[in-house]
PDB file of N, CA, C and O in Angstrom:
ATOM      1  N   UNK A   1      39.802  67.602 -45.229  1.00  0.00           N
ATOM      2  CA  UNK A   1      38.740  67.138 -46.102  1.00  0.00           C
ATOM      3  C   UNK A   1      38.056  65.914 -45.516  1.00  0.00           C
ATOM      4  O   UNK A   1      36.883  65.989 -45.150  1.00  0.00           O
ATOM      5  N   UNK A   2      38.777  64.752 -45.414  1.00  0.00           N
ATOM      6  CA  UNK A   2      37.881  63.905 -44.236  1.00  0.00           C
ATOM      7  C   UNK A   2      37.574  63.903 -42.918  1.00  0.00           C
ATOM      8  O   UNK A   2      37.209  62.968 -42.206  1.00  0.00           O
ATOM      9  N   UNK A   3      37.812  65.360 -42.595  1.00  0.00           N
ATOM     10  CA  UNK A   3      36.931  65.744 -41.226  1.00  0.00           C
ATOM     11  C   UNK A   3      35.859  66.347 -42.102  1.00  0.00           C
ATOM     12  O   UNK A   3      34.762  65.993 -41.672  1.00  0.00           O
ATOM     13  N   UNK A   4      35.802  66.772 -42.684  1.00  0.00           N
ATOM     14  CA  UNK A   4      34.400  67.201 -43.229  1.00  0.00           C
ATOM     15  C   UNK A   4      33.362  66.361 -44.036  1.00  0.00           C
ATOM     16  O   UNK A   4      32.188  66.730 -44.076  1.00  0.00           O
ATOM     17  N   UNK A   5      33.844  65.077 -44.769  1.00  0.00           N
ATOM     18  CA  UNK A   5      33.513  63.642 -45.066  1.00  0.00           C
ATOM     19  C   UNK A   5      32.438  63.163 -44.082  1.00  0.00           C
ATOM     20  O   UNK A   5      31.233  62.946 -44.210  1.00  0.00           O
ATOM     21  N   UNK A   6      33.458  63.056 -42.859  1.00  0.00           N
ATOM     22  CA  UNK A   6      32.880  62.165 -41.787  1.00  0.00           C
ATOM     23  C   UNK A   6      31.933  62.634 -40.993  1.00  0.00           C
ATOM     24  O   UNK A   6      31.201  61.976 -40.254  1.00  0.00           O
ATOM     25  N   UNK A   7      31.964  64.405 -41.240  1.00  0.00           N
ATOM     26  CA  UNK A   7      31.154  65.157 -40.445  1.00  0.00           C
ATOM     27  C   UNK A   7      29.882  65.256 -41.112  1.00  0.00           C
ATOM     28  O   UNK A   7      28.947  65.299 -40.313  1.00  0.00           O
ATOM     29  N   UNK A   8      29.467  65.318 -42.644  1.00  0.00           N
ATOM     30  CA  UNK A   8      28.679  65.362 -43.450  1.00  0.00           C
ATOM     31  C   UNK A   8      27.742  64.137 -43.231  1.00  0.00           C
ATOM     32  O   UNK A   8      26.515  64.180 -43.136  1.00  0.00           O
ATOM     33  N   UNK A   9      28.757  62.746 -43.153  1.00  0.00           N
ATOM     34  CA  UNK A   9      28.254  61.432 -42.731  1.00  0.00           C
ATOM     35  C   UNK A   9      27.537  61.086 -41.871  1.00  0.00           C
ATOM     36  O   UNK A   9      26.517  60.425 -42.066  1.00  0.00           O
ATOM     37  N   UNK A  10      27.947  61.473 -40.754  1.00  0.00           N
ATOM     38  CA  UNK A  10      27.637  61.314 -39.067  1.00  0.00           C
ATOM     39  C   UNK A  10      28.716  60.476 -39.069  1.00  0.00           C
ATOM     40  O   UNK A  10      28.155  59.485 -39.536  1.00  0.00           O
ATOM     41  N   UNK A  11      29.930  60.112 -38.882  1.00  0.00           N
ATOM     42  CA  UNK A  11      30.895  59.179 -38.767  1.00  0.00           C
ATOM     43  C   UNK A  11      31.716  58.690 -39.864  1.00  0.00           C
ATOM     44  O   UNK A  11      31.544  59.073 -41.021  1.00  0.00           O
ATOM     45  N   UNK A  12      32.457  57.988 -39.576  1.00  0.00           N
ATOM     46  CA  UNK A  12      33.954  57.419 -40.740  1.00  0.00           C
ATOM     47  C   UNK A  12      33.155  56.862 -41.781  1.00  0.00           C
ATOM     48  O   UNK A  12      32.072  56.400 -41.422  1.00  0.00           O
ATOM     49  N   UNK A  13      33.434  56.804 -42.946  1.00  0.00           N
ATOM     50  CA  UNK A  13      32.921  56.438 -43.862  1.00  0.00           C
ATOM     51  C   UNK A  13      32.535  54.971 -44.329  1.00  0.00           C
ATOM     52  O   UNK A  13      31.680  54.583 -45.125  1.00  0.00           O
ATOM     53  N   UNK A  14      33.390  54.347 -43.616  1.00  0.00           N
ATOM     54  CA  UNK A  14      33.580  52.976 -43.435  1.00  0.00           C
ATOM     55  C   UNK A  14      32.580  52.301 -42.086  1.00  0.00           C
ATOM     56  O   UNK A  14      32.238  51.121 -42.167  1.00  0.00           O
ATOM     57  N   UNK A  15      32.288  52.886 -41.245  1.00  0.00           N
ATOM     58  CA  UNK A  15      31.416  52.765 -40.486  1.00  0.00           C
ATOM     59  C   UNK A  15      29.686  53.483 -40.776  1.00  0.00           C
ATOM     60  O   UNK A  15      28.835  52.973 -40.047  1.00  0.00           O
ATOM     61  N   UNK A  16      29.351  54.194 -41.411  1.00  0.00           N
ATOM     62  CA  UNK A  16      28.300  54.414 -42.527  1.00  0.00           C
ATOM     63  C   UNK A  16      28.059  53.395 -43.109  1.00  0.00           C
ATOM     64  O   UNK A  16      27.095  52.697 -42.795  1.00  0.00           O
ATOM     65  N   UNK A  17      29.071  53.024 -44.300  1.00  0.00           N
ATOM     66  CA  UNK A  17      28.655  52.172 -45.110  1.00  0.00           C
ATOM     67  C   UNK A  17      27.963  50.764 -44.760  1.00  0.00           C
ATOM     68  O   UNK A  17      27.160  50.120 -45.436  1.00  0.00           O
ATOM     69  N   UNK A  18      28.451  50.512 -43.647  1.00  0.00           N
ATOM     70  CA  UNK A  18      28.524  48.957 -42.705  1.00  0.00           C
ATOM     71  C   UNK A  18      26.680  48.987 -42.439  1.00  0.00           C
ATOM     72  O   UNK A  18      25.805  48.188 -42.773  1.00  0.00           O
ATOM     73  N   UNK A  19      26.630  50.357 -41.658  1.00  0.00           N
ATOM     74  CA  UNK A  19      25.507  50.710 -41.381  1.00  0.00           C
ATOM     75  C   UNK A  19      24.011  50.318 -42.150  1.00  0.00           C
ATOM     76  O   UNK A  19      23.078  49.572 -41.855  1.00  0.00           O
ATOM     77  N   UNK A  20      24.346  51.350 -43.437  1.00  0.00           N
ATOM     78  CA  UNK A  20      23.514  51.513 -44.246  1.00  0.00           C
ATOM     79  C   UNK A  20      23.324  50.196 -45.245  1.00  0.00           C
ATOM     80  O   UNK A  20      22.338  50.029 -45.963  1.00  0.00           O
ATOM     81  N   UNK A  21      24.984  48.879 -45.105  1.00  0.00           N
ATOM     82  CA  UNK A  21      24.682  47.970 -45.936  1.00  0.00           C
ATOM     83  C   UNK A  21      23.767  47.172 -44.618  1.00  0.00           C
ATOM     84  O   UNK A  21      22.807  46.527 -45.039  1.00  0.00           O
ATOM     85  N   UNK A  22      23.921  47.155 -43.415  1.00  0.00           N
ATOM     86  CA  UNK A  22      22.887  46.027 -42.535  1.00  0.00           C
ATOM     87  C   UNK A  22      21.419  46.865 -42.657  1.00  0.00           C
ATOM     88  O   UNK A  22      20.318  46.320 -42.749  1.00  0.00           O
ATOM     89  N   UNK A  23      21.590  47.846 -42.643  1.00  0.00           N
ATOM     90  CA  UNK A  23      19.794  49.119 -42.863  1.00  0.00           C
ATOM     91  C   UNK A  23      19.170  48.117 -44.295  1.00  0.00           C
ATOM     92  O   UNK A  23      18.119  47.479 -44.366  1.00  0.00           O
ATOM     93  N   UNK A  24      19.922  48.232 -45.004  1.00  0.00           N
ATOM     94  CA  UNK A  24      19.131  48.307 -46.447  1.00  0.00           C
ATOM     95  C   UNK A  24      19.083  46.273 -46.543  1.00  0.00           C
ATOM     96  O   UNK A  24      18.449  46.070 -47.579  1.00  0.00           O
ATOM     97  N   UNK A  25      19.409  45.084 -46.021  1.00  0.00           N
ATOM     98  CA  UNK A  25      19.277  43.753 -45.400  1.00  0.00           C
ATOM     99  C   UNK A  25      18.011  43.747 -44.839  1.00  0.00           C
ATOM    100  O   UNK A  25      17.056  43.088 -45.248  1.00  0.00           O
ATOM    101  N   UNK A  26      18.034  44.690 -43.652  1.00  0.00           N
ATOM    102  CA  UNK A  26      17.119  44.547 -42.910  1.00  0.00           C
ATOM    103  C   UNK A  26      15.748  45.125 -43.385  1.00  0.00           C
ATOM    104  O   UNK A  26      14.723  44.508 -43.094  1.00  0.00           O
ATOM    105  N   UNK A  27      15.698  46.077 -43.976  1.00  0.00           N
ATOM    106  CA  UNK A  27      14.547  46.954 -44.681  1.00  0.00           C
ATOM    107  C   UNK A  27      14.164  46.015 -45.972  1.00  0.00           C
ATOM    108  O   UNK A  27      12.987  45.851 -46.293  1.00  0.00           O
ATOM    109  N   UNK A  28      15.234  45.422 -46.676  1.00  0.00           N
ATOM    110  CA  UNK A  28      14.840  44.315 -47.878  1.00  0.00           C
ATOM    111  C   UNK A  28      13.944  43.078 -47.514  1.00  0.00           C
ATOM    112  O   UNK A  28      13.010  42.599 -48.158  1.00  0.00           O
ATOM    113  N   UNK A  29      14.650  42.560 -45.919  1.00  0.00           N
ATOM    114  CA  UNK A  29      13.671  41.591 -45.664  1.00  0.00           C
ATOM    115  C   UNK A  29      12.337  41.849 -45.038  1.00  0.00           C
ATOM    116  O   UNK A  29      11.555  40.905 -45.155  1.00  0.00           O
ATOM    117  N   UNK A  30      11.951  42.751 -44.490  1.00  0.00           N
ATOM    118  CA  UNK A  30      10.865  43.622 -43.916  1.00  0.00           C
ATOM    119  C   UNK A  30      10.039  43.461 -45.664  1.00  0.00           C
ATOM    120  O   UNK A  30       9.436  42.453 -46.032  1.00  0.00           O
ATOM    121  N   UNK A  31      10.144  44.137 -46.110  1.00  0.00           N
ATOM    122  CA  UNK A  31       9.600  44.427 -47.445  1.00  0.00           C
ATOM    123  C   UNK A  31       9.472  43.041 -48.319  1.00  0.00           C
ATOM    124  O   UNK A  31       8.496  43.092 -49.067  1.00  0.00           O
ATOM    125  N   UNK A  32      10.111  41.989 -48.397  1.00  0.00           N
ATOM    126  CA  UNK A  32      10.096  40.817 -49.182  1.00  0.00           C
ATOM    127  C   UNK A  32       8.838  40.016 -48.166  1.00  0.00           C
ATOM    128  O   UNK A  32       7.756  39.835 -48.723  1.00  0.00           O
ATOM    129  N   UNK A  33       9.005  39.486 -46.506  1.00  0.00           N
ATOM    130  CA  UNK A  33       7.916  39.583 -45.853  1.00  0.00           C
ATOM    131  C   UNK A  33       6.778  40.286 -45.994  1.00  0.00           C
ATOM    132  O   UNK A  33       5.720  39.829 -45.560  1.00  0.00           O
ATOM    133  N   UNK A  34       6.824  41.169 -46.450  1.00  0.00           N
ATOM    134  CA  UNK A  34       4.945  41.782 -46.696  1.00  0.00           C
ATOM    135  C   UNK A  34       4.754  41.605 -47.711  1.00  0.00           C
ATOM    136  O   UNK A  34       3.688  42.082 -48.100  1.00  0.00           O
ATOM    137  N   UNK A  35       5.464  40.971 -48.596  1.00  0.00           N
ATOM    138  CA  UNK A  35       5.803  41.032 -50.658  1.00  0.00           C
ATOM    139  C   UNK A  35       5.351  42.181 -51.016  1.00  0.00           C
ATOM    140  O   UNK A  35       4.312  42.251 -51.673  1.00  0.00           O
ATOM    141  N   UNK A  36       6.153  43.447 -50.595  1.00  0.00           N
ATOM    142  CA  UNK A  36       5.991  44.180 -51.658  1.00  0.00           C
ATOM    143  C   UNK A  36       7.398  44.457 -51.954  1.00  0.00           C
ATOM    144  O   UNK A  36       8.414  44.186 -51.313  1.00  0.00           O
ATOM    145  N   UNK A  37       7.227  45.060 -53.070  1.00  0.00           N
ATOM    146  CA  UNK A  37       8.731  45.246 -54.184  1.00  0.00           C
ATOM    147  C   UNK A  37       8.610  46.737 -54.699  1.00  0.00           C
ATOM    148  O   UNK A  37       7.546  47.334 -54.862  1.00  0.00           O
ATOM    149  N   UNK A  38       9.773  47.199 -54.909  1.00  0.00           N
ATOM    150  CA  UNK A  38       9.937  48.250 -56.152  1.00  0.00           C
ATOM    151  C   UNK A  38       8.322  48.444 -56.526  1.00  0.00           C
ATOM    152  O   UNK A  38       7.467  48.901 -55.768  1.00  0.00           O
ATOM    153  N   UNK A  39       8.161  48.053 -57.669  1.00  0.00           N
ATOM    154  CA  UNK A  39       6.961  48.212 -58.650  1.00  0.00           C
ATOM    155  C   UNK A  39       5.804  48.869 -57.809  1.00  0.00           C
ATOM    156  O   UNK A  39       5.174  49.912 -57.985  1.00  0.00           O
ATOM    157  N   UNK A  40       5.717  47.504 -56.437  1.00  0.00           N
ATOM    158  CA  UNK A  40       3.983  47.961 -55.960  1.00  0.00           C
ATOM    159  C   UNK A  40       4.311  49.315 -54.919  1.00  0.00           C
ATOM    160  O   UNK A  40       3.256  49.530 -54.323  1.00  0.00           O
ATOM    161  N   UNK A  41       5.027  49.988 -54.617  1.00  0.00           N
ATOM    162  CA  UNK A  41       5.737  50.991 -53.699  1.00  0.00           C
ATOM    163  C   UNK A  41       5.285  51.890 -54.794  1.00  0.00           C
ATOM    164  O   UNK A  41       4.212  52.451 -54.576  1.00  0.00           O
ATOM    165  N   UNK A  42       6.109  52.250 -56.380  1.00  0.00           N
ATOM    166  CA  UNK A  42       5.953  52.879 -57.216  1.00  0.00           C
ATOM    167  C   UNK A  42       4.320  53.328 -57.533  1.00  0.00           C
ATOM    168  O   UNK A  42       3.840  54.457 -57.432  1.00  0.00           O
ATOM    169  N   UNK A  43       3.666  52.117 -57.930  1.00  0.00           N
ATOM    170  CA  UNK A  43       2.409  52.051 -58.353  1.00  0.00           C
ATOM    171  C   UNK A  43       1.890  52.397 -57.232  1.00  0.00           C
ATOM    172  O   UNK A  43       0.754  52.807 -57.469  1.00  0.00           O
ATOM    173  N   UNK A  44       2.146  52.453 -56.029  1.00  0.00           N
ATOM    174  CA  UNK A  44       1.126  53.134 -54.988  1.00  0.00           C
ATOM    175  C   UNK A  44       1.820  54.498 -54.927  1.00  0.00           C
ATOM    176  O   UNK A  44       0.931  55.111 -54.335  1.00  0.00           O
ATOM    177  N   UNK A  45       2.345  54.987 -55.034  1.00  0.00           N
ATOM    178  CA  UNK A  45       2.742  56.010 -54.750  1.00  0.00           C
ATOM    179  C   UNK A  45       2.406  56.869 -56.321  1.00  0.00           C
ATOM    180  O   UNK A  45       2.354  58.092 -56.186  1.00  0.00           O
ATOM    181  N   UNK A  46       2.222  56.442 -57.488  1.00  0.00           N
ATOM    182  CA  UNK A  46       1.762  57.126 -58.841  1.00  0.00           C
ATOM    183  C   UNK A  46       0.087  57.242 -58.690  1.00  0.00           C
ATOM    184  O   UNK A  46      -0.489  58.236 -59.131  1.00  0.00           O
ATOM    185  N   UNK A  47      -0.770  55.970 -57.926  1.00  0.00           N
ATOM    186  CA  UNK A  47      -2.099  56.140 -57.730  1.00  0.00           C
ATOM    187  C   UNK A  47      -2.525  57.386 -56.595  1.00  0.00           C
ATOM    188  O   UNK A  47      -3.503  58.132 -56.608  1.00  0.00           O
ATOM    189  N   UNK A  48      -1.740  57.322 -55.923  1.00  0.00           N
ATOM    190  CA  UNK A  48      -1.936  58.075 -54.476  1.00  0.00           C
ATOM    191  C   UNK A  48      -1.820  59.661 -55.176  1.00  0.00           C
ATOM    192  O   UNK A  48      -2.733  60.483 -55.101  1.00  0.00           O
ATOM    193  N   UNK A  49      -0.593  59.890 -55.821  1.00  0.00           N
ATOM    194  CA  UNK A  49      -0.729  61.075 -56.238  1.00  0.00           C
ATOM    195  C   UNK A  49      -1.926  61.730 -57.648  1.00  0.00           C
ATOM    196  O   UNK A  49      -2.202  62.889 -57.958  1.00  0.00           O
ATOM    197  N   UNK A  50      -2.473  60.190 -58.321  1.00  0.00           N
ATOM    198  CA  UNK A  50      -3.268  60.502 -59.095  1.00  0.00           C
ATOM    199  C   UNK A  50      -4.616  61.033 -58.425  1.00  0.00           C
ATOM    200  O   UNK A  50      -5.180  62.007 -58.923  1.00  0.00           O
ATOM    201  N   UNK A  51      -5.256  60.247 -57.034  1.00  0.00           N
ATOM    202  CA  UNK A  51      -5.909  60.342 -56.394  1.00  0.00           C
ATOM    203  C   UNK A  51      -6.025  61.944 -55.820  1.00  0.00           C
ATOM    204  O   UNK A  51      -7.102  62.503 -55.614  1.00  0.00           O
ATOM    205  N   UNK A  52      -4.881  62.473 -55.638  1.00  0.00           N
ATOM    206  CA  UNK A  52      -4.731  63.608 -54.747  1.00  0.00           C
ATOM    207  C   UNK A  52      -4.780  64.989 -56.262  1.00  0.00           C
ATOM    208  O   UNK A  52      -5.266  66.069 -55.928  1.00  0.00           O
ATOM    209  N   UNK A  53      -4.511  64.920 -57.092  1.00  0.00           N
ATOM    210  CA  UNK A  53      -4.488  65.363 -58.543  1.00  0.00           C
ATOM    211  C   UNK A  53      -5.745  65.946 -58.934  1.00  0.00           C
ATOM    212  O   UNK A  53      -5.966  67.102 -59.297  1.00  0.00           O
ATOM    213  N   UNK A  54      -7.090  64.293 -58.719  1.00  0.00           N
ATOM    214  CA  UNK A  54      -8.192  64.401 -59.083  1.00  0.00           C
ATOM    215  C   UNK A  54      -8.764  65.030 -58.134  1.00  0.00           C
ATOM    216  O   UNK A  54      -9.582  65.877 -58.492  1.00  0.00           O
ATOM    217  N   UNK A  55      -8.609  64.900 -57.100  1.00  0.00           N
ATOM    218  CA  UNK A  55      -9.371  65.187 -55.411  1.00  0.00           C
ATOM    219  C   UNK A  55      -9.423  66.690 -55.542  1.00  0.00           C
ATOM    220  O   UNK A  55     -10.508  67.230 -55.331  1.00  0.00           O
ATOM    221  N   UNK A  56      -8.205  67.552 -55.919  1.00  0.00           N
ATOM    222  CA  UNK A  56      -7.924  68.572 -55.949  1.00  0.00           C
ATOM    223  C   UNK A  56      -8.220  69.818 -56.848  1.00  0.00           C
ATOM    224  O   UNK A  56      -8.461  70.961 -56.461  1.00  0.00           O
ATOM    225  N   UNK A  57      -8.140  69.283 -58.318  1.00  0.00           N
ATOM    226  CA  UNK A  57      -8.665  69.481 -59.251  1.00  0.00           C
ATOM    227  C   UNK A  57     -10.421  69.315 -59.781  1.00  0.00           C
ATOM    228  O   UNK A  57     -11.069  70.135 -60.431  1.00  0.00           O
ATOM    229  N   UNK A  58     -10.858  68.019 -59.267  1.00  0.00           N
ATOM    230  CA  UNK A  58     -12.229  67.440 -59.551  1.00  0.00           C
ATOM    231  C   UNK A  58     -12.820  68.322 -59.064  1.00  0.00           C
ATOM    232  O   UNK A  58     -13.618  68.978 -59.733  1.00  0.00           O
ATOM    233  N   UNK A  59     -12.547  68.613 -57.554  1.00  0.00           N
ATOM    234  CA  UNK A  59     -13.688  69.515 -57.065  1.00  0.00           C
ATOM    235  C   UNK A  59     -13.330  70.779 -57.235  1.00  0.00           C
ATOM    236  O   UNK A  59     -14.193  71.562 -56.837  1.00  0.00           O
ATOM    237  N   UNK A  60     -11.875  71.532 -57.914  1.00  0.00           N
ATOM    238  CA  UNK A  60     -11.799  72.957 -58.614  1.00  0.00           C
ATOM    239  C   UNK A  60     -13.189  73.045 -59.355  1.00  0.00           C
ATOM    240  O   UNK A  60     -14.135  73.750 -59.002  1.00  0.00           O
ATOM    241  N   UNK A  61     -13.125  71.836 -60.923  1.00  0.00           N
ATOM    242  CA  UNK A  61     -13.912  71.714 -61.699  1.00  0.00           C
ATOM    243  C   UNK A  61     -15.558  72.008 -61.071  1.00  0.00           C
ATOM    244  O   UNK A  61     -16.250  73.013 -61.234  1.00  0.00           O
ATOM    245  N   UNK A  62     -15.825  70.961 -60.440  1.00  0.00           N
ATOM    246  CA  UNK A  62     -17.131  71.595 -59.622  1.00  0.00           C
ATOM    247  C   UNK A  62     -17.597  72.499 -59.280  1.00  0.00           C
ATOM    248  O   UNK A  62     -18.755  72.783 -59.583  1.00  0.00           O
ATOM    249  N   UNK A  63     -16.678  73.403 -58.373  1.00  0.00           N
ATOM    250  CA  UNK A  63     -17.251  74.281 -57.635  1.00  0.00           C
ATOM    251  C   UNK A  63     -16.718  75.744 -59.253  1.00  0.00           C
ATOM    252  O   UNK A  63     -16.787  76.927 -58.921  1.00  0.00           O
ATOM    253  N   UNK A  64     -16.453  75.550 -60.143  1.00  0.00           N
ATOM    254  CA  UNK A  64     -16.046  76.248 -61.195  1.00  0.00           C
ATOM    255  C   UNK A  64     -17.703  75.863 -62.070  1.00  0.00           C
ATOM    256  O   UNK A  64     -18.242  76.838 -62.592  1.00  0.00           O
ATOM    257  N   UNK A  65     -18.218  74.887 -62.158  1.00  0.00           N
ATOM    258  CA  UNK A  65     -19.448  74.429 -62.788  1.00  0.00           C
ATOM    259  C   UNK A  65     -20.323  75.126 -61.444  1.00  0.00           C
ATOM    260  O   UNK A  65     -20.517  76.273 -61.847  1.00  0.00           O
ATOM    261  N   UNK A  66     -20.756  75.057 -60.488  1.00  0.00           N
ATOM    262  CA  UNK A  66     -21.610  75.581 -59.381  1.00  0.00           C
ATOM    263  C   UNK A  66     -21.402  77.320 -59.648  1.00  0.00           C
ATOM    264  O   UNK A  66     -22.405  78.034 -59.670  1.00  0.00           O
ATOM    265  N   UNK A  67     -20.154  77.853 -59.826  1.00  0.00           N
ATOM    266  CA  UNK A  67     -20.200  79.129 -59.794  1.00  0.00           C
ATOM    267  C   UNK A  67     -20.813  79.686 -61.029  1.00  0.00           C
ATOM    268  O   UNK A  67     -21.474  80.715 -60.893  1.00  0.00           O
ATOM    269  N   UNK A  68     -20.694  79.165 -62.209  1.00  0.00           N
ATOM    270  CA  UNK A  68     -21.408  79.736 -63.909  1.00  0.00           C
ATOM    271  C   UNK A  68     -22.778  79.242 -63.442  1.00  0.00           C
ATOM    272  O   UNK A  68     -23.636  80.103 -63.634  1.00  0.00           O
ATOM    273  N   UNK A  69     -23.333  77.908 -62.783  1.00  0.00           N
ATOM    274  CA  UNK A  69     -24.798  77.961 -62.647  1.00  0.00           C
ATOM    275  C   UNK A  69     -25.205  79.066 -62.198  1.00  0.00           C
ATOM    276  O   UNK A  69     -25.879  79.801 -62.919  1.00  0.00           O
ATOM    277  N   UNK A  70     -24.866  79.427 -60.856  1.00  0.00           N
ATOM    278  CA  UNK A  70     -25.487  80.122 -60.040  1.00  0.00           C
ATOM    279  C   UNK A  70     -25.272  81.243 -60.693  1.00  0.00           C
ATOM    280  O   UNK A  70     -26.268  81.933 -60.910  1.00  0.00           O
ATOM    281  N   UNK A  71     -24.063  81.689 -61.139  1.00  0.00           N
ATOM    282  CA  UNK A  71     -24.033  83.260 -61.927  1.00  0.00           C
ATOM    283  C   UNK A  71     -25.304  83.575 -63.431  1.00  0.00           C
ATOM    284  O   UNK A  71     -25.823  84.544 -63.985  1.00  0.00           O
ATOM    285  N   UNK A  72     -25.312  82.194 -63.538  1.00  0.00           N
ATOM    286  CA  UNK A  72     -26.267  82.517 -64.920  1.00  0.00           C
ATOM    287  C   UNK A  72     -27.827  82.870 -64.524  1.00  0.00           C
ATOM    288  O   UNK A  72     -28.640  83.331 -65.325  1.00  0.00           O
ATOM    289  N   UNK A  73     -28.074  82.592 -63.253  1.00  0.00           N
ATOM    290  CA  UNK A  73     -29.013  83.281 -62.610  1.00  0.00           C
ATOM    291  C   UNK A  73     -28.778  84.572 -61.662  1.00  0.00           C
ATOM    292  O   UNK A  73     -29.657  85.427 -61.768  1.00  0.00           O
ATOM    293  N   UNK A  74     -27.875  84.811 -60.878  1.00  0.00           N
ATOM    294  CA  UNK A  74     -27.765  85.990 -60.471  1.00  0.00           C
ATOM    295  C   UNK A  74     -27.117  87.136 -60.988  1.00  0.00           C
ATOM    296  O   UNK A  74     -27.113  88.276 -60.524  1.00  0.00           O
ATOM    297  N   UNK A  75     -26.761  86.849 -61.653  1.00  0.00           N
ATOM    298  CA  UNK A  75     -26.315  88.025 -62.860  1.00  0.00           C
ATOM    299  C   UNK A  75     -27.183  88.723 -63.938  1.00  0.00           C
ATOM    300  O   UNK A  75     -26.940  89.782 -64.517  1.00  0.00           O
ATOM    301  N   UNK A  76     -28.332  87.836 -64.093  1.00  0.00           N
ATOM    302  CA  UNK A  76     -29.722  88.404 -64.663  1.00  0.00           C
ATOM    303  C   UNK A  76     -30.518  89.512 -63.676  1.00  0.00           C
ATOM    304  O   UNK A  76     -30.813  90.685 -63.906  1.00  0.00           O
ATOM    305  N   UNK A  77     -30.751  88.669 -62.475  1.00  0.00           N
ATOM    306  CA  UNK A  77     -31.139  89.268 -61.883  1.00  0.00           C
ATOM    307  C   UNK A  77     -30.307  90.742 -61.150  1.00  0.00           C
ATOM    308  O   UNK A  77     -31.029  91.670 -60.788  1.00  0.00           O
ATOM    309  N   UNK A  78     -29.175  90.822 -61.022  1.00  0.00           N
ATOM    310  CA  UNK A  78     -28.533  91.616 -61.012  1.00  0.00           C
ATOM    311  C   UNK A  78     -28.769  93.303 -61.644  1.00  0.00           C
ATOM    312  O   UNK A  78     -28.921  94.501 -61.406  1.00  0.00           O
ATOM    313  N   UNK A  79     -28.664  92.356 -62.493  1.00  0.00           N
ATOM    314  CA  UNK A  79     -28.820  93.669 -63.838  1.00  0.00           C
ATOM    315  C   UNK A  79     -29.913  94.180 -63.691  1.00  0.00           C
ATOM    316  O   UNK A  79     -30.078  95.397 -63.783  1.00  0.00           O
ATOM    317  N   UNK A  80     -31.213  93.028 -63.338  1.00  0.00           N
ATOM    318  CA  UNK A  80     -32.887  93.794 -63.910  1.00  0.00           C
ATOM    319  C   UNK A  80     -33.161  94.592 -62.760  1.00  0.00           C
ATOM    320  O   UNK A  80     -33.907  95.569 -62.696  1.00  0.00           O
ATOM    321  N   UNK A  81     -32.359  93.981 -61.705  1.00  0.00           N
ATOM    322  CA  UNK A  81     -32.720  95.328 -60.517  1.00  0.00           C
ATOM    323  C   UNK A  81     -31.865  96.435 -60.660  1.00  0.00           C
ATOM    324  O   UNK A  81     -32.315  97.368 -59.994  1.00  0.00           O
ATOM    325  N   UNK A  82     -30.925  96.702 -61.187  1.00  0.00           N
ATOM    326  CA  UNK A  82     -30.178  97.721 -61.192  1.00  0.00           C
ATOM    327  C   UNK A  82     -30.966  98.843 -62.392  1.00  0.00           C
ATOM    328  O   UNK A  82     -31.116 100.058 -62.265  1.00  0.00           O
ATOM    329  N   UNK A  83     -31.375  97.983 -63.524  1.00  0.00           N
ATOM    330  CA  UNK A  83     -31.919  98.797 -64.516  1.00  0.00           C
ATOM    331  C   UNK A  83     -33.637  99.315 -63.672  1.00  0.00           C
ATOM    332  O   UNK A  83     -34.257 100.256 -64.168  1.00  0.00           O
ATOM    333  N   UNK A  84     -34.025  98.803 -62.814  1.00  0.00           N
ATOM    334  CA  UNK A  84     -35.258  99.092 -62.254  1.00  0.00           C
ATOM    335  C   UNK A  84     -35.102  99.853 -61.082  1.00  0.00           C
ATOM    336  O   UNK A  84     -36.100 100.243 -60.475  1.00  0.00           O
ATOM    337  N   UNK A  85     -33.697 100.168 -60.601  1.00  0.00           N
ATOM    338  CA  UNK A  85     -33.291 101.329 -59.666  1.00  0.00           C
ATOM    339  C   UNK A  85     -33.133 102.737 -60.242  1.00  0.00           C
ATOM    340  O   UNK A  85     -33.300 103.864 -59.775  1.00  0.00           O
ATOM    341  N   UNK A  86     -32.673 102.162 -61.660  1.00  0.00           N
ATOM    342  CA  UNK A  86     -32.291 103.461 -62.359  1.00  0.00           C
ATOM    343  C   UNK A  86     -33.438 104.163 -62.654  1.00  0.00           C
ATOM    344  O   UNK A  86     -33.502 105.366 -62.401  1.00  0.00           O
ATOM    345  N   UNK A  87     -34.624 103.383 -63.307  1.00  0.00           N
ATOM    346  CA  UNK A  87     -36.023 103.548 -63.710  1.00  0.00           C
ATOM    347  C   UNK A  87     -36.476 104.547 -62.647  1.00  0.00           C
ATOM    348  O   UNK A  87     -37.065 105.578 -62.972  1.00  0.00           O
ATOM    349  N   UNK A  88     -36.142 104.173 -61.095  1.00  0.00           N
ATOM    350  CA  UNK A  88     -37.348 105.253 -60.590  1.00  0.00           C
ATOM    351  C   UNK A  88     -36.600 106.266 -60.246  1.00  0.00           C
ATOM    352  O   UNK A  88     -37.118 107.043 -59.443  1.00  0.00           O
ATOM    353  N   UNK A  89     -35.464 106.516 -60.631  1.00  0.00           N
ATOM    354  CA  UNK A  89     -34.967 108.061 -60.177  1.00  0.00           C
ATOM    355  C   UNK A  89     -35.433 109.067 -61.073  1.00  0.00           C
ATOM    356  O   UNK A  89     -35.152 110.249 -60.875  1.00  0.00           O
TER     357      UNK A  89
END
């Protein structure tokens, strides 16, 4: 079972931990230096996906408004030539 622990890990478990406690020191002070925190990471990452939401959707909406314009004219016309094909047979 802790050959499969350590194998899951990449190494002894105790040597991970060491790891990941100097990783997460070093990544805290990186991040306290640029001041950002929790919150502004969050809040960019909730705007970013709001951004990508609207981006995606907004212009569904559009090109869903462009397609009923244009149909509310070619669909008239549609018809009056079809009924004026029928006319000359």
């Amino acid at each position: 079972m802790s050959e499969r622990i350590s194998h899951f890990l990449g190494g002894s478990p105790i040597s991970v931990a060491i790891r990941l406690i100097l990783l997460s020191v070093l990544v805290g002070f990186i991040l306290s230096w640029l001041r950002w925190d929790p919150y502004d990471m969050l809040d960019w990452a909730m705007r970013t996906l709001d951004w990508v939401w609207r981006s995606l959707f907004g212009s569904m909406e559009r090109a869903v408004y462009y397609f009923l314009l244009g149909a509310a004219v070619v669909v008239p016309i549609f018809i009056v030539s079809r009924l004026l094909k029928m006319g000359r047979r």
